[in-house]
PQR file of N, CA, C, O and H, with PARSE charges and radii, in Angstrom:
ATOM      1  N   UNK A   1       0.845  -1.181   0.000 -0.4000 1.5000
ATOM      2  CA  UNK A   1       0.000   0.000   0.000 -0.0000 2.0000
ATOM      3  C   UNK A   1       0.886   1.239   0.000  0.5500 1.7000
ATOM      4  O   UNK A   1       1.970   1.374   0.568 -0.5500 1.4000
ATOM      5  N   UNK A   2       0.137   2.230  -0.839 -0.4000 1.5000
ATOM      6  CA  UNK A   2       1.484   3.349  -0.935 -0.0000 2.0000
ATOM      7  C   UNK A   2       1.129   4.842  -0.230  0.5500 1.7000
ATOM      8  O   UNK A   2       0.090   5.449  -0.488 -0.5500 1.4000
ATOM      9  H   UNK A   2      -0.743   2.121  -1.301  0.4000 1.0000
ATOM     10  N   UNK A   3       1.672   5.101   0.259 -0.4000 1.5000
ATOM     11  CA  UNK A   3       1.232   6.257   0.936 -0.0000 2.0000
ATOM     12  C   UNK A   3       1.228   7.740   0.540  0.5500 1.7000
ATOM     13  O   UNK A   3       1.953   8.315  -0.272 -0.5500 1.4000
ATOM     14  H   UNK A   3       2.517   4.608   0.468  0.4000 1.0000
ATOM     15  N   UNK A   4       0.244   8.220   1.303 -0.4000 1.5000
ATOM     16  CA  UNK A   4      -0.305   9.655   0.014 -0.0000 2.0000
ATOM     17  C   UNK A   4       0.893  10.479  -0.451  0.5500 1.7000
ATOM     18  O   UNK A   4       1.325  10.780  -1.563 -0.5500 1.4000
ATOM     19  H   UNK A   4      -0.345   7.753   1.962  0.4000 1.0000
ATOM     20  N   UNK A   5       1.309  10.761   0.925 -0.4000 1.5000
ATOM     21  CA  UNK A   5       3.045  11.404   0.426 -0.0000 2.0000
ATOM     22  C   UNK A   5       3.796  10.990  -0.590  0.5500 1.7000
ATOM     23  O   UNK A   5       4.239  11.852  -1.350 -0.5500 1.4000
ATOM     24  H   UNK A   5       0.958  10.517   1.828  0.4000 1.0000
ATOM     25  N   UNK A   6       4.136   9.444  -0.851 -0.4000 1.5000
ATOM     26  CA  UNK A   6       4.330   8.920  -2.301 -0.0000 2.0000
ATOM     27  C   UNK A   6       3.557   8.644  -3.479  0.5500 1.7000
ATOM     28  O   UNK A   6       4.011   8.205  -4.536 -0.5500 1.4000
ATOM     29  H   UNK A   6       3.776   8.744  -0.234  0.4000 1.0000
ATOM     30  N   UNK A   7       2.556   8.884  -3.270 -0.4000 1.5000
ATOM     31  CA  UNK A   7       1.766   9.052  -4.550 -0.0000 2.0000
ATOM     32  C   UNK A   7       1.685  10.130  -4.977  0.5500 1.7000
ATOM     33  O   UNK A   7       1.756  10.184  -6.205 -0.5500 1.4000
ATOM     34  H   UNK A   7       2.188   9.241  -2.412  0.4000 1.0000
ATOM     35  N   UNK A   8       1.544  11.179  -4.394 -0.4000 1.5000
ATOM     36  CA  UNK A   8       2.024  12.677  -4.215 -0.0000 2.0000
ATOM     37  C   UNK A   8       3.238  13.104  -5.763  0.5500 1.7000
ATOM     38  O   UNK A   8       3.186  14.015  -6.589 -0.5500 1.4000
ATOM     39  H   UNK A   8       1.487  11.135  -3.396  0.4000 1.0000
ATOM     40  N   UNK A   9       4.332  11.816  -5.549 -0.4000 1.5000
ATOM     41  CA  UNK A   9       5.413  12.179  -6.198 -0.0000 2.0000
ATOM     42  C   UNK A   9       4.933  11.684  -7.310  0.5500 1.7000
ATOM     43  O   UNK A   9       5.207  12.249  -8.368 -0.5500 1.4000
ATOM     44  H   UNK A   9       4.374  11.076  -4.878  0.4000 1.0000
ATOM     45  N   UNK A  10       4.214  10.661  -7.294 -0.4000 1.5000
ATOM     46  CA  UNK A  10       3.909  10.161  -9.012 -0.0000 2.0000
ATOM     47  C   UNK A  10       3.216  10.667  -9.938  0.5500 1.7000
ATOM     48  O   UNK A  10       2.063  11.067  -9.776 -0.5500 1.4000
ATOM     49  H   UNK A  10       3.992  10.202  -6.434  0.4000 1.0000
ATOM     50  N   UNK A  11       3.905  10.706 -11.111 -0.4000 1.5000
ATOM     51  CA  UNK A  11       3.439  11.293 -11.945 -0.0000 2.0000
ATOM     52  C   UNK A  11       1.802  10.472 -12.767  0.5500 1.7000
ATOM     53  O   UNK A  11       1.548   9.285 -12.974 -0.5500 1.4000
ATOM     54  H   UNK A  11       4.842  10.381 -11.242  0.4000 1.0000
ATOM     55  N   UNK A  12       0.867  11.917 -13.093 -0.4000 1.5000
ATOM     56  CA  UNK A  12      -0.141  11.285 -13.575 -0.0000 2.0000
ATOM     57  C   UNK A  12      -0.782  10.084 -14.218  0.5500 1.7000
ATOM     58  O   UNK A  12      -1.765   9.466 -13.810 -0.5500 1.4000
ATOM     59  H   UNK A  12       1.073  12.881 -12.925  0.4000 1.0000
ATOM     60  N   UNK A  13       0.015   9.837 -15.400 -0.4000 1.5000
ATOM     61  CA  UNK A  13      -0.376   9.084 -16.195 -0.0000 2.0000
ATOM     62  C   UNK A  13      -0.130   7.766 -15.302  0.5500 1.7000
ATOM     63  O   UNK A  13      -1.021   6.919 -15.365 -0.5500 1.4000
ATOM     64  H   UNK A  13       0.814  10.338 -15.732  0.4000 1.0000
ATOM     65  N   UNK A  14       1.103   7.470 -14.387 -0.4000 1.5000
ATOM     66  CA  UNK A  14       1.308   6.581 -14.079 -0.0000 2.0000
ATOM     67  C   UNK A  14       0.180   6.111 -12.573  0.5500 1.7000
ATOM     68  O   UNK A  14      -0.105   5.032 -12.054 -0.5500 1.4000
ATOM     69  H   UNK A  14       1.827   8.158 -14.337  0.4000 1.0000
ATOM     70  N   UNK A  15      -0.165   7.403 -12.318 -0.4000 1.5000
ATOM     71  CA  UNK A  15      -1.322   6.836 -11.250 -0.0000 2.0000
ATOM     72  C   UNK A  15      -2.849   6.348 -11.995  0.5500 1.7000
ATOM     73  O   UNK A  15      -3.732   5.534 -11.725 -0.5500 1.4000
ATOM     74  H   UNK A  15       0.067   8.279 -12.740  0.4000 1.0000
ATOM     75  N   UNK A  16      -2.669   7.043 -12.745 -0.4000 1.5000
ATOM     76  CA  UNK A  16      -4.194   6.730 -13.934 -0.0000 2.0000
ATOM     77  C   UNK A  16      -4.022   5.362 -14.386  0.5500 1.7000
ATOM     78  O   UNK A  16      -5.012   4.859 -14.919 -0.5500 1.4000
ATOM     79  H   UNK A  16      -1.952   7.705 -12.965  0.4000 1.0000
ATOM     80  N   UNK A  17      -2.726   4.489 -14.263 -0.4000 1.5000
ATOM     81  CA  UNK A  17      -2.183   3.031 -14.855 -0.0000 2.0000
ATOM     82  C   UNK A  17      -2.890   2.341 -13.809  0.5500 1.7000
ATOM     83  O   UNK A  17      -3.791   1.508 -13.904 -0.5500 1.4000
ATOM     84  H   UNK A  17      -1.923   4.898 -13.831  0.4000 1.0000
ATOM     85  N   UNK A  18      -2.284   2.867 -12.716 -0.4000 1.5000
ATOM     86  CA  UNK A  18      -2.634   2.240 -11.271 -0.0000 2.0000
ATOM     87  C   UNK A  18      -3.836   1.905 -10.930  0.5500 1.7000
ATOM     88  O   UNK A  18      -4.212   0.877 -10.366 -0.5500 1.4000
ATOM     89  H   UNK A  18      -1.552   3.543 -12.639  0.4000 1.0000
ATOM     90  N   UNK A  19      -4.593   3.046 -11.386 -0.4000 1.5000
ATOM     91  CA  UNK A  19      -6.156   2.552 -11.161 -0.0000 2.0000
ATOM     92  C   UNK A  19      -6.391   1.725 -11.795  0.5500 1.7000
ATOM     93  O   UNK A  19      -7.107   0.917 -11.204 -0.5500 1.4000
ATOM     94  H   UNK A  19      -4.288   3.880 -11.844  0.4000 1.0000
ATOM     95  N   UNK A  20      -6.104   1.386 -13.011 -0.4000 1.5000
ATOM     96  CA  UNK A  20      -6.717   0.440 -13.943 -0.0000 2.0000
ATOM     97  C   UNK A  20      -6.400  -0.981 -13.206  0.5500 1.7000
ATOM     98  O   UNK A  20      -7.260  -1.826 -12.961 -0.5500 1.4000
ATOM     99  H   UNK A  20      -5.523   2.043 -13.492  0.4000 1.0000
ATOM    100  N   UNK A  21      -4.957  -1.098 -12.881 -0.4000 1.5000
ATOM    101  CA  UNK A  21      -5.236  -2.050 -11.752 -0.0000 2.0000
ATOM    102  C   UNK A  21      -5.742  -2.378 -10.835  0.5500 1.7000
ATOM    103  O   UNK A  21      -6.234  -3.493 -10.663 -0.5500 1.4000
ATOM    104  H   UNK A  21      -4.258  -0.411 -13.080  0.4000 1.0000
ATOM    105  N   UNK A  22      -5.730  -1.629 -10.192 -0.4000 1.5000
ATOM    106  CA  UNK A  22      -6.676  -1.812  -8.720 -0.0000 2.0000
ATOM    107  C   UNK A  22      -8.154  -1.975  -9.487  0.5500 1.7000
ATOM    108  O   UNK A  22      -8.716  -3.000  -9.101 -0.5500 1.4000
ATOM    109  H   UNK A  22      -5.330  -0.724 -10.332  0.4000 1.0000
ATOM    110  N   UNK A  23      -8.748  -1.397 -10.248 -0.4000 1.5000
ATOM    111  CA  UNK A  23      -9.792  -1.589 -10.206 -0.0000 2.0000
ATOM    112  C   UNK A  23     -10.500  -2.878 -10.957  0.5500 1.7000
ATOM    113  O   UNK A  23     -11.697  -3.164 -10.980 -0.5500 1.4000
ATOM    114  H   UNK A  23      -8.292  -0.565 -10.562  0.4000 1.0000
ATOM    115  N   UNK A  24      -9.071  -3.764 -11.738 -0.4000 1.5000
ATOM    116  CA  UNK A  24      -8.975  -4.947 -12.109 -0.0000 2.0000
ATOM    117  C   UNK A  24      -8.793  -5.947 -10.778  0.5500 1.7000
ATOM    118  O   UNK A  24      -9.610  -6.845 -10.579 -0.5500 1.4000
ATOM    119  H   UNK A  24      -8.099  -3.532 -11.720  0.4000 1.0000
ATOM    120  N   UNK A  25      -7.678  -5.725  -9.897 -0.4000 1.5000
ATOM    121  CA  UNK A  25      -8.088  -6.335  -8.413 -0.0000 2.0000
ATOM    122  C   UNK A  25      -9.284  -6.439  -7.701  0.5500 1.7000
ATOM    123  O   UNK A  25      -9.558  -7.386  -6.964 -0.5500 1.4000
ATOM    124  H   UNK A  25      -7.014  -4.995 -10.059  0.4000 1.0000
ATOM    125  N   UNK A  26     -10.191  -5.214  -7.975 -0.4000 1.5000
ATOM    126  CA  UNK A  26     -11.283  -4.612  -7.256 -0.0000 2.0000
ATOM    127  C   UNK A  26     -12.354  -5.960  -7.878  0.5500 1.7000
ATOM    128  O   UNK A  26     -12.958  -6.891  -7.344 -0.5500 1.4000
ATOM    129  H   UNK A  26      -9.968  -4.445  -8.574  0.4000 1.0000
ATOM    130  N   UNK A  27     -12.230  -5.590  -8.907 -0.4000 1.5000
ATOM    131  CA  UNK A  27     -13.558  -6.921  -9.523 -0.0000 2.0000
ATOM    132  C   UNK A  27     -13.188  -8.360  -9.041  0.5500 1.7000
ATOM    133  O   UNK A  27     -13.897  -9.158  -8.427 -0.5500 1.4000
ATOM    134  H   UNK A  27     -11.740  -4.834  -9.340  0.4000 1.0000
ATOM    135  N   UNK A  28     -11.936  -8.488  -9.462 -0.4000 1.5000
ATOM    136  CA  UNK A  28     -11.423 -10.348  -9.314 -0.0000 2.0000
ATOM    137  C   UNK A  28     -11.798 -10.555  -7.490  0.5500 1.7000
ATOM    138  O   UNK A  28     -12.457 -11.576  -7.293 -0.5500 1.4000
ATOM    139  H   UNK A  28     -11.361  -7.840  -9.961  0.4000 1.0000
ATOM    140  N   UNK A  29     -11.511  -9.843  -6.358 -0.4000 1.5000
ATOM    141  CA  UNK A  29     -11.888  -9.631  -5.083 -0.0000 2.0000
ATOM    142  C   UNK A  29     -13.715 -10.081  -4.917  0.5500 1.7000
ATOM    143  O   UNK A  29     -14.278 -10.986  -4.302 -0.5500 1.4000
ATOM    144  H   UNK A  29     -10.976  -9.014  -6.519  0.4000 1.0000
ATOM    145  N   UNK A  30     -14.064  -9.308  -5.516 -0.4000 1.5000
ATOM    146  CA  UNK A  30     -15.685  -9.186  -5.617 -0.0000 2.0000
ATOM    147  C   UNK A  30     -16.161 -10.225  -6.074  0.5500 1.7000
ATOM    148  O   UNK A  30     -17.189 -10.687  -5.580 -0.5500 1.4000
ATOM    149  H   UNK A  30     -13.607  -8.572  -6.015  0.4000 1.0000
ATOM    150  N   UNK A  31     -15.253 -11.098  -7.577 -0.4000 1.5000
ATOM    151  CA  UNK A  31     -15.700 -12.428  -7.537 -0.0000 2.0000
ATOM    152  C   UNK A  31     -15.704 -13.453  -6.131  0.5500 1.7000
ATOM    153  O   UNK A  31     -16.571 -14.015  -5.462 -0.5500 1.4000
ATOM    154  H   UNK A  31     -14.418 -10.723  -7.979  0.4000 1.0000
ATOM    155  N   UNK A  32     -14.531 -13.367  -6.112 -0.4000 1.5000
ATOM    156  CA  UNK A  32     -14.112 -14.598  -5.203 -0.0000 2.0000
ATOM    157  C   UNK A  32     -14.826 -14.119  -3.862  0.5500 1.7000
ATOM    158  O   UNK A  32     -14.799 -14.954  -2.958 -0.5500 1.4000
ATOM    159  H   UNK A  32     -13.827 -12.911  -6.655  0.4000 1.0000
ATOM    160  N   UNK A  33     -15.360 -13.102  -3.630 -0.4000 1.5000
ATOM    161  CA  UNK A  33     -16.145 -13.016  -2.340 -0.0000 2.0000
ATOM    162  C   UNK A  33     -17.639 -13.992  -2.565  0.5500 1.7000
ATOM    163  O   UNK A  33     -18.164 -14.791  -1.790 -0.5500 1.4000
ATOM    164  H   UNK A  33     -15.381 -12.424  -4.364  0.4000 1.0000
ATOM    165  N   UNK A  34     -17.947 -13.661  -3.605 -0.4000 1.5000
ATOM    166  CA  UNK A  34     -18.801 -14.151  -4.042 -0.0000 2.0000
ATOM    167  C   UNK A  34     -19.048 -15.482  -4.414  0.5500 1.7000
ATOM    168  O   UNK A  34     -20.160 -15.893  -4.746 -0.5500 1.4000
ATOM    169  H   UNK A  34     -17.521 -13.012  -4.235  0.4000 1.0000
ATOM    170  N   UNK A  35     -18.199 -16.048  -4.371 -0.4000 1.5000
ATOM    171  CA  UNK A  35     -17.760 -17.409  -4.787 -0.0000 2.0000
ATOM    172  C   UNK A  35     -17.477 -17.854  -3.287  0.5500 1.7000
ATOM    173  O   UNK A  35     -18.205 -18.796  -2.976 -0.5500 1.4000
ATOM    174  H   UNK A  35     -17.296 -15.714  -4.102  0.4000 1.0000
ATOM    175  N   UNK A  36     -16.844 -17.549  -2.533 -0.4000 1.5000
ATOM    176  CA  UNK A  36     -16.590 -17.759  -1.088 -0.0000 2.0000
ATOM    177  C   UNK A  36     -15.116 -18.231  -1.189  0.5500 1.7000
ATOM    178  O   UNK A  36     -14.682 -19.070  -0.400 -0.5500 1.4000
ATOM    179  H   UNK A  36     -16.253 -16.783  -2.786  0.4000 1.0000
ATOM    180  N   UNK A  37     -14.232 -17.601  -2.315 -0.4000 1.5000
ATOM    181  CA  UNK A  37     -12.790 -18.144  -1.988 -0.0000 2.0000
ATOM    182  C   UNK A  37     -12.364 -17.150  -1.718  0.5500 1.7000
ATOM    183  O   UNK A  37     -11.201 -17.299  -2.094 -0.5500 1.4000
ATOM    184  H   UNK A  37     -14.585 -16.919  -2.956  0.4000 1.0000
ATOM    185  N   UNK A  38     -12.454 -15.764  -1.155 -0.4000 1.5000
ATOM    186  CA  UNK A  38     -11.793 -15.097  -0.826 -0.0000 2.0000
ATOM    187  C   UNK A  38     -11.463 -15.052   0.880  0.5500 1.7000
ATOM    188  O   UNK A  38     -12.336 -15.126   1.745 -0.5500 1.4000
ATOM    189  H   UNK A  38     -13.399 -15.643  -0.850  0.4000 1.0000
ATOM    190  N   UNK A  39     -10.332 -14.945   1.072 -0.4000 1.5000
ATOM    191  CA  UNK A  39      -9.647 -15.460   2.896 -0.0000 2.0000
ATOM    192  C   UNK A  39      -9.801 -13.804   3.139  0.5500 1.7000
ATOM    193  O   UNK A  39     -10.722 -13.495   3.896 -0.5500 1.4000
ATOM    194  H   UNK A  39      -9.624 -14.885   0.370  0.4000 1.0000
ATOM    195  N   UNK A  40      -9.198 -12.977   2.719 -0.4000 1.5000
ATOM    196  CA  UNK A  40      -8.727 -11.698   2.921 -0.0000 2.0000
ATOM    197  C   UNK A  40      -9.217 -10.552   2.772  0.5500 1.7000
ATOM    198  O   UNK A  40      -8.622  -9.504   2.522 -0.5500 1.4000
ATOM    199  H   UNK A  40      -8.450 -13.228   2.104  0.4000 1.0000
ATOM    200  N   UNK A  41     -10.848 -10.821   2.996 -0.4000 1.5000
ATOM    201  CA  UNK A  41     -11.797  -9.753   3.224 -0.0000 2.0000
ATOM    202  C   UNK A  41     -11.689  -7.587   2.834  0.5500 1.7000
ATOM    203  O   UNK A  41     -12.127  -6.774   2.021 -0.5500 1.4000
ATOM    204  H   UNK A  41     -11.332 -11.672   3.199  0.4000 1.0000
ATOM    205  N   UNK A  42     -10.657  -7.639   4.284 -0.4000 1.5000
ATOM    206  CA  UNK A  42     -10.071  -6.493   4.354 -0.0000 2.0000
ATOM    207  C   UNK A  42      -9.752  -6.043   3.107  0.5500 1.7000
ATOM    208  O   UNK A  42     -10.313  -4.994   2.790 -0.5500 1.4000
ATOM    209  H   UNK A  42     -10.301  -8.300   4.945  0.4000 1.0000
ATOM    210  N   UNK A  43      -8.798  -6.675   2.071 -0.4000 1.5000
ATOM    211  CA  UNK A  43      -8.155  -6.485   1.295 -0.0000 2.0000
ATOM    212  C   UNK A  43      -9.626  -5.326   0.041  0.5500 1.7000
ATOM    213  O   UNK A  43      -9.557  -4.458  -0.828 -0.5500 1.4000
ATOM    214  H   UNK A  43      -8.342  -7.527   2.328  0.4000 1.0000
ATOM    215  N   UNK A  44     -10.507  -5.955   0.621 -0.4000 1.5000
ATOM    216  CA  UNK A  44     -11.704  -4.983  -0.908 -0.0000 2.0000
ATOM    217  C   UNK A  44     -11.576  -3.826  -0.091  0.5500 1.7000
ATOM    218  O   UNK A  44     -10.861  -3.057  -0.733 -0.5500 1.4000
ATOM    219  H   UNK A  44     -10.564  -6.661   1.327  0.4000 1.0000
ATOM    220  N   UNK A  45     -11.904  -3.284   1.019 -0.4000 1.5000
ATOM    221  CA  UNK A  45     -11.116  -2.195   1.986 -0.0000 2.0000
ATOM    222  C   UNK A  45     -10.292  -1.516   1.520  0.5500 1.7000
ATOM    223  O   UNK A  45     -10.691  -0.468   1.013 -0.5500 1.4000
ATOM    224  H   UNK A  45     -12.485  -3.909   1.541  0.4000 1.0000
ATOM    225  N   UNK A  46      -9.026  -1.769   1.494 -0.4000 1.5000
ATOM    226  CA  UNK A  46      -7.942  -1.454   0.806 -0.0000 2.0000
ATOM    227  C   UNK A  46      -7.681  -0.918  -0.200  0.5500 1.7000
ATOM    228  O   UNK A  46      -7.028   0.118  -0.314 -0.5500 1.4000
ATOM    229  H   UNK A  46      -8.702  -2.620   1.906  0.4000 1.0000
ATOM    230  N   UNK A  47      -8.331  -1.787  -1.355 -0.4000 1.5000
ATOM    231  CA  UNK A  47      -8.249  -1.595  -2.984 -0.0000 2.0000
ATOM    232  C   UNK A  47      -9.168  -0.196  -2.799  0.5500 1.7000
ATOM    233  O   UNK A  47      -8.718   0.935  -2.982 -0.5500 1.4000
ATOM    234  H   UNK A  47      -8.861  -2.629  -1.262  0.4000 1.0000
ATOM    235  N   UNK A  48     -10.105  -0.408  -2.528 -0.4000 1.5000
ATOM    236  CA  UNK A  48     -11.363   0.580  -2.603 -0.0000 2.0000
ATOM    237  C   UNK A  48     -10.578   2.274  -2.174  0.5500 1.7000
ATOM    238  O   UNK A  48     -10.669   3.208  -2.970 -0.5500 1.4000
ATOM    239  H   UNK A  48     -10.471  -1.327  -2.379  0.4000 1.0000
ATOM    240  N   UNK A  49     -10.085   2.368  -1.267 -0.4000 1.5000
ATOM    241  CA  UNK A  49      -9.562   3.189  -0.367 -0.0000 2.0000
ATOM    242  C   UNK A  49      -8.153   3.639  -1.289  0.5500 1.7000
ATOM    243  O   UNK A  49      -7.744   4.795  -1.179 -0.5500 1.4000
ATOM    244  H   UNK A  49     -10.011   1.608  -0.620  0.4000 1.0000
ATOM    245  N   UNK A  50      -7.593   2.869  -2.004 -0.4000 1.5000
ATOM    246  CA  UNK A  50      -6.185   3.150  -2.370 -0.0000 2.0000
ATOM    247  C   UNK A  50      -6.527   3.912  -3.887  0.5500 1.7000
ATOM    248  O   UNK A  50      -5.762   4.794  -4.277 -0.5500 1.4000
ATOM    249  H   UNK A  50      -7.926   1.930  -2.092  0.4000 1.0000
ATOM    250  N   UNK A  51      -7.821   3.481  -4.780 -0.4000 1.5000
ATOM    251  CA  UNK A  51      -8.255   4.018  -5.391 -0.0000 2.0000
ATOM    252  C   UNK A  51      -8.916   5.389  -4.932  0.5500 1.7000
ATOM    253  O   UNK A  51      -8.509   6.358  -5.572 -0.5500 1.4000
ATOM    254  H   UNK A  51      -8.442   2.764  -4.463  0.4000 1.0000
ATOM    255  N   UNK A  52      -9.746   5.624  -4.065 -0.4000 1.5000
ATOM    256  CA  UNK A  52     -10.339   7.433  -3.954 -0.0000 2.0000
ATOM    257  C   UNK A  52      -8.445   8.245  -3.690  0.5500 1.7000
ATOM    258  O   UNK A  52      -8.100   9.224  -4.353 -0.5500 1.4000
ATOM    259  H   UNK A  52     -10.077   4.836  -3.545  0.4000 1.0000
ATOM    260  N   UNK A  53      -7.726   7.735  -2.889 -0.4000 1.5000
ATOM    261  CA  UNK A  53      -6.916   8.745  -2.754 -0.0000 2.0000
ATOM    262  C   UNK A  53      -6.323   8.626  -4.314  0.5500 1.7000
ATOM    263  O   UNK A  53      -6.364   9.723  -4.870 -0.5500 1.4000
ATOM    264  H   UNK A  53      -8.005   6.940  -2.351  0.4000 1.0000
ATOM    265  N   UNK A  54      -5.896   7.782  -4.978 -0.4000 1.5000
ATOM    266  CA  UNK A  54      -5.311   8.364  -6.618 -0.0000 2.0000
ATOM    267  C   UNK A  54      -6.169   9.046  -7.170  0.5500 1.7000
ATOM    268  O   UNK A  54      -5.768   9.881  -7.980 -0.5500 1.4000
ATOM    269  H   UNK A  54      -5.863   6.891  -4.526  0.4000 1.0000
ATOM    270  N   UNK A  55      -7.538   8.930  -6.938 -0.4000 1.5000
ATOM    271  CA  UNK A  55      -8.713   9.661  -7.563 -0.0000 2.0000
ATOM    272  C   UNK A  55      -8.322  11.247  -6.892  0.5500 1.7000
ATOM    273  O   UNK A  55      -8.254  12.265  -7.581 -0.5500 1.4000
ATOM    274  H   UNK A  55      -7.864   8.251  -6.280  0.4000 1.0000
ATOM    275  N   UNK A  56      -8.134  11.203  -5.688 -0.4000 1.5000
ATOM    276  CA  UNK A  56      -7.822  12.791  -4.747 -0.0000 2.0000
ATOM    277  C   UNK A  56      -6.595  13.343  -5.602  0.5500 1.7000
ATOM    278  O   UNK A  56      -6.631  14.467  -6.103 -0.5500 1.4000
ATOM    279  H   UNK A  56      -8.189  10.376  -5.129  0.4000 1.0000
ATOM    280  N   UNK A  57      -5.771  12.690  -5.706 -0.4000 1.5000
ATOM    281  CA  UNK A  57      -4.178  13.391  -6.048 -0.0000 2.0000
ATOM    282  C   UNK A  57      -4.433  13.641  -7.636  0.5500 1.7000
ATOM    283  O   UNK A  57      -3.816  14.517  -8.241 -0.5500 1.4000
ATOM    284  H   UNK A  57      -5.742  11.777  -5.299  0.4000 1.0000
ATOM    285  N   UNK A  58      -5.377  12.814  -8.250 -0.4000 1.5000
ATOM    286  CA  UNK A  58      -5.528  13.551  -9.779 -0.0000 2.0000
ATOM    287  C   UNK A  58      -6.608  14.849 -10.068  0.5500 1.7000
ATOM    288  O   UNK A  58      -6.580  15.860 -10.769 -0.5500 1.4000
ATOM    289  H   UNK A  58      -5.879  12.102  -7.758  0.4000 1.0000
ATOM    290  N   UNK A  59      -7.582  14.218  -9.103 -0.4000 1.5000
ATOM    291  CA  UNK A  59      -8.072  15.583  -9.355 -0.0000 2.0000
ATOM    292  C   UNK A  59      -7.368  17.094  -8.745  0.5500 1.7000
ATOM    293  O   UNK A  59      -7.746  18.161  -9.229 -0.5500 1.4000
ATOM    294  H   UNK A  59      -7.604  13.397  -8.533  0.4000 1.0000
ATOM    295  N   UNK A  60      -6.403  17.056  -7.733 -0.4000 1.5000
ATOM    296  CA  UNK A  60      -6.056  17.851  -7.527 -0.0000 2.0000
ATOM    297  C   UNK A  60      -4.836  18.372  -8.597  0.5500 1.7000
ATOM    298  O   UNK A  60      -4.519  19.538  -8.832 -0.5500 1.4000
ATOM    299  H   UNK A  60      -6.097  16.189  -7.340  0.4000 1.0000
ATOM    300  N   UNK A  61      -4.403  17.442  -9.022 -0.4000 1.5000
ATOM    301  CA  UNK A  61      -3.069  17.705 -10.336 -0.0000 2.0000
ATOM    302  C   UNK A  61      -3.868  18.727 -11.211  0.5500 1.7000
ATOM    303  O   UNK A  61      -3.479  19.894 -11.178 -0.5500 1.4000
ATOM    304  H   UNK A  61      -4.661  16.495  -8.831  0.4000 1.0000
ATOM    305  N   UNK A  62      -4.925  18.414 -11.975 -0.4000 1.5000
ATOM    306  CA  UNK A  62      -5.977  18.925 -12.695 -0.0000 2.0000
ATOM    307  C   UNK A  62      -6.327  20.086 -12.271  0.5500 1.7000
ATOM    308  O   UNK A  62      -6.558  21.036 -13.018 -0.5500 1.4000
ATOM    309  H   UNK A  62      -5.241  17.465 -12.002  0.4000 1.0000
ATOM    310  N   UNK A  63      -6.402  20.115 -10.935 -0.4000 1.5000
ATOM    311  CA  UNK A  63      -6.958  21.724 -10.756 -0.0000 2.0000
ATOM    312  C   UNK A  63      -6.364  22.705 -10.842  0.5500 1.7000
ATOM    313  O   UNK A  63      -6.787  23.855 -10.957 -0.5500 1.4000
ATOM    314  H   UNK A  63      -6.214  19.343 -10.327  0.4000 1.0000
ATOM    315  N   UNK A  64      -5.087  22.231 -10.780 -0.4000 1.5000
ATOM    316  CA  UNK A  64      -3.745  22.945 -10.709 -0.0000 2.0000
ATOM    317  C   UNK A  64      -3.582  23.631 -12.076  0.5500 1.7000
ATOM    318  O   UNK A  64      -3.008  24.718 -12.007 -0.5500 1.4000
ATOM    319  H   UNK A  64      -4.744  21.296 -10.687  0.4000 1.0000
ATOM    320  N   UNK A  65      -3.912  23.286 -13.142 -0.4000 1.5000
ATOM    321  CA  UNK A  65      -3.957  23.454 -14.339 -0.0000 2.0000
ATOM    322  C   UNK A  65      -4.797  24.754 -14.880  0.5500 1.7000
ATOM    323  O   UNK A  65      -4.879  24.978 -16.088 -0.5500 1.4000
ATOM    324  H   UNK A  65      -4.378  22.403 -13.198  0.4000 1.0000
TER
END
């Protein structure tokens, strides 16, 4: 998990990558909850949460503009 201060440093495009992952984690999570193979609950927590703050640090890049 990366912390806001270091996401801070990353550059846009590469946090806009990031989401696309997480939000590819975000679904495969949601299966397997659903399915009942997921152990690590917390973890949709996480994803969910690690996505609004890249969502925070881009829209703020943007405003900047």
């Amino acid at each position: 998990m990366d912390k806001f201060s270091e996401l801070l440093k990353t550059p846009v495009e590469d946090l806009k990558n990031k989401i696309t992952d997480l939000r590819k984690e975000s679904l495969n999570l949601r299966f397997q909850k659903s399915s009942g193979q997921l152990e690590k609950t917390a973890r949709i927590r996480i994803v969910r949460r690690q996505i609004a703050r890249i969502k925070t640090i881009i829209n703020k890049e943007v405003g900047k503009k």
